[in-house]
Every structure is written in structure tokens, then in C-alpha cells.
C-alpha positions as CSV (number, residue, x, y, z in Angstrom):
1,X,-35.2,-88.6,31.2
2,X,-33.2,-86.5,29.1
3,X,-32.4,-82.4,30.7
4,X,-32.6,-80.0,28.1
5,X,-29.7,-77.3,28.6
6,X,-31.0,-73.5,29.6
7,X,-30.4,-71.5,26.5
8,X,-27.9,-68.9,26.6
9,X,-27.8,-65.6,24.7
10,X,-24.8,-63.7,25.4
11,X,-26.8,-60.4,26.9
12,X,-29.8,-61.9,27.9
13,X,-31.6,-63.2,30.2
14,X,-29.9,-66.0,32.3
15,X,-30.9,-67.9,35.6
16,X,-29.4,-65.8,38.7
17,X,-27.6,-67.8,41.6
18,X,-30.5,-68.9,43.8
19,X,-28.1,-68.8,47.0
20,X,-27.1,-64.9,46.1
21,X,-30.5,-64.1,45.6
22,X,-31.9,-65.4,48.7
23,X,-29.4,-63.1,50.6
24,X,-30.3,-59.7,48.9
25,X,-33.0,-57.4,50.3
26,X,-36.0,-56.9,47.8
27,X,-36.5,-53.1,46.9
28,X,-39.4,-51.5,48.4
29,X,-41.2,-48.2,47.2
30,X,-38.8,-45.4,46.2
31,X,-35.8,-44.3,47.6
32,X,-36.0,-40.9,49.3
33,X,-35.5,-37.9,47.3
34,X,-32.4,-36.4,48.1
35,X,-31.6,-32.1,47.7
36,X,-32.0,-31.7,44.0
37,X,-29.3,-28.0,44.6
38,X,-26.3,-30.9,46.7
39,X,-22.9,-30.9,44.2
40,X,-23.9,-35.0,44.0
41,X,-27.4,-34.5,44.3
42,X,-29.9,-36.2,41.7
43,X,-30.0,-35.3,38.0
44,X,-33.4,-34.7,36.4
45,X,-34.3,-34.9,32.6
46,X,-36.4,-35.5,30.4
47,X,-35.8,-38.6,27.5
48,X,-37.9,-39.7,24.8
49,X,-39.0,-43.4,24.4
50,X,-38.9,-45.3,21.4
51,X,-40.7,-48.7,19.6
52,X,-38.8,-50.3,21.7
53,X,-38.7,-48.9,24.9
54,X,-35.4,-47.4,25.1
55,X,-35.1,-44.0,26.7
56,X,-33.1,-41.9,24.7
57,X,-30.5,-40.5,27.5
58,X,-27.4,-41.4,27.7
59,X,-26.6,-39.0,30.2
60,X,-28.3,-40.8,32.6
61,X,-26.5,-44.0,32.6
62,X,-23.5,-41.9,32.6
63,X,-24.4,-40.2,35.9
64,X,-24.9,-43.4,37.2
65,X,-21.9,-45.2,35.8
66,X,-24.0,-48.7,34.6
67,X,-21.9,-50.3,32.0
68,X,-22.5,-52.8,29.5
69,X,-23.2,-56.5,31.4
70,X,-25.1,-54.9,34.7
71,X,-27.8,-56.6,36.0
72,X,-30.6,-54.2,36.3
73,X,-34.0,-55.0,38.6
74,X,-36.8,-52.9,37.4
75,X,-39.8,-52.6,38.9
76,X,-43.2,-50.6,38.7
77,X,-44.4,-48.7,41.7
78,X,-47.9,-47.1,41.2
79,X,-46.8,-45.8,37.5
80,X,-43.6,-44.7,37.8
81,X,-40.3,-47.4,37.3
82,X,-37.7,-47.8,39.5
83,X,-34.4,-49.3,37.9
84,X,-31.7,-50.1,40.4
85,X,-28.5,-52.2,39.2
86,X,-28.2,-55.6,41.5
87,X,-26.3,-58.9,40.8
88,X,-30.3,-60.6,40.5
89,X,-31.4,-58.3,38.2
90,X,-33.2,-60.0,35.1
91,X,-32.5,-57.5,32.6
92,X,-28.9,-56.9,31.6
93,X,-27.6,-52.8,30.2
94,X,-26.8,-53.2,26.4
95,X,-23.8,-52.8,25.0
96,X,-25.5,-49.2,23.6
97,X,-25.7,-47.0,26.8
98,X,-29.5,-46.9,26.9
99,X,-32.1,-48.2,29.2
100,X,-35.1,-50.2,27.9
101,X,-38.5,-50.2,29.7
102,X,-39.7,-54.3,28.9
103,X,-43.5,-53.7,27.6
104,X,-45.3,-54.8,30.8
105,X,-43.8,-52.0,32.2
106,X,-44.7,-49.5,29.4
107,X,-48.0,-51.1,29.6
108,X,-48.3,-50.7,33.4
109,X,-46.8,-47.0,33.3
110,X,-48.8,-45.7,30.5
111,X,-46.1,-45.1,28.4
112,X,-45.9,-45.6,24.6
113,X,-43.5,-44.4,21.7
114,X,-42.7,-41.5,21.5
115,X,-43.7,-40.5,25.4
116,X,-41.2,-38.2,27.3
117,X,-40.5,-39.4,30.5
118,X,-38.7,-37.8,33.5
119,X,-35.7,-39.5,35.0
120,X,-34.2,-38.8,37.9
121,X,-30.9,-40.8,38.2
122,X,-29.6,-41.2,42.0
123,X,-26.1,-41.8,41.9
124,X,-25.7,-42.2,45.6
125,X,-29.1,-44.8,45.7
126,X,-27.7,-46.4,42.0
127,X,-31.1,-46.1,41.1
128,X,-32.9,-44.4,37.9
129,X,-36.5,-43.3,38.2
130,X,-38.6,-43.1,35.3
131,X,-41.8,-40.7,35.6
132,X,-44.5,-41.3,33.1
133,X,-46.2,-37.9,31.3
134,X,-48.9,-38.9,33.6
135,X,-47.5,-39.5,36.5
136,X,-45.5,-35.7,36.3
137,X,-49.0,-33.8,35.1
138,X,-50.9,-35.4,38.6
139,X,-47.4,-33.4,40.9
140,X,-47.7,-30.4,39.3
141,X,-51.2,-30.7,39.9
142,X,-50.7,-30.9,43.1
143,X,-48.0,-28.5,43.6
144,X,-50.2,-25.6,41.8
145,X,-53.2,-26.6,43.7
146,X,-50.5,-25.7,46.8
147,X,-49.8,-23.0,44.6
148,X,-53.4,-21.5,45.2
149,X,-53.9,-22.5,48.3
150,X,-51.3,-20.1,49.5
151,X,-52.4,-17.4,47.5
152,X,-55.5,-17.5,49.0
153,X,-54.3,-17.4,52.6
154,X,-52.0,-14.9,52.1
């Protein structure tokens, strides 16, 4: 039987050790928000996506320090995406400093072009969070409803 070679695109997707895999923790859930006012607390924006999933914010993945060639893990939790940078990772950062959401993840978040997302890149976690619009309209929601419910026991 003849083995067909794996194909190899420089900057894609290649096979990760299995024996370094096996050794790494899976991510679970989010990380814990840390003090948005501490010097190296985490930095919130706002990025649009494009046709092709990238979020337009470079700042970002400057905060966190991802360079061209890291492995990034992303997965969806409820409908927001958490991107951490680990040697398994599938997806690997472009040479441009942008992230790109795959389209089952856009799919699964609810995002599509032209959306504006909030980030919140952890530099101490090495993680970037990606809220959808809807996932950001159902907080403050809940944080006006909080709001009001104050008011009225005030």
C-alpha cells in the first residue's frame, strides 16, 4: 500500500505532535475577568469583521504580543470565542497581525461581515475574547435591568 504524504502549506494547518498534545490541559469556560482600571489589566475594544473573518484590530494582538507562526486554539463558549495561543493550536496568526474567526465560529457566534465585536485581550491569561453584538446587547441588558432595580430600592 502506497502512504500518501500530509500536505503542507507553509502557514496552515499542520498535524500537531500527538505526545505534546496529550500533555496540555484543555481550556475550559473563560478565564476570570481581571480589574479592567490594574496598569496591566485587560484592554477592551471594539473591531469590525470582514468577508473573511478577520477582526480589524491590530492593537489587540499587539497587547498580547502573538507574532506571525503562533498556534492559536479557538473555541466557542455559548456565543462568545475564546482564542488562546498554545503549541496545539490548529489555526496559525498570519503574517498580517490580524485574527481570523474560521466560519463555524462566525456561524456559531452570530457574527457576519461587517459585525463589530468586543475584544478583550488578557495579556496576563494570553487569551483574546471576542464578544458578538449579541452577546454585548444581553450584559447591558442585564446591567440596566440592575440599573432599575436599584433605583427602585433606593
Amino acid at each position: 500500500m502506497t502512504r500518501i504524504p500530509s500536505l503542507a502549506v507553509p502557514g496552515r494547518i499542520t498535524a500537531p505532535d500527538p505526545e505534546r498534545v496529550a500533555s496540555l490541559p484543555v481550556p475550559m469556560g473563560l478565564p476570570p475577568l481581571r480589574d479592567l482600571h490594574a496598569a496591566d489589566g485587560p484592554r477592551l475594544s471594539i473591531a469590525l469583521m470582514d468577508g473573511g473573518g478577520r477582526l480589524q484590530d491590530r492593537g489587540a494582538v499587539a497587547v498580547l504580543g502573538w507574532s506571525p507562526g503562533d498556534r492559536l486554539l479557538i473555541t466557542l463558549v455559548r456565543t462568545s470565542v475564546v482564542i488562546r495561543r498554545r503549541p496545539d493550536g490548529v489555526f496559525v496568526m498570519p503574517h498580517k497581525p490580524y485574527v481570523a474567526l474560521p466560519a463555524p465560529v462566525r456561524r456559531g457566534c452570530g457574527a457576519l461581515a461587517g459585525s463589530r465585536l468586543l475584544l478583550v485581550a488578557d495579556p496576563v491569561h494570553d487569551v483574546l475574547i471576542v464578544h458578538p453584538e449579541a452577546a454585548v446587547q444581553a450584559m447591558l441588558r442585564t446591567f440596566h435591568t440592575s440599573l432599575a432595580a436599584s433605583e427602585e430600592t433606593a
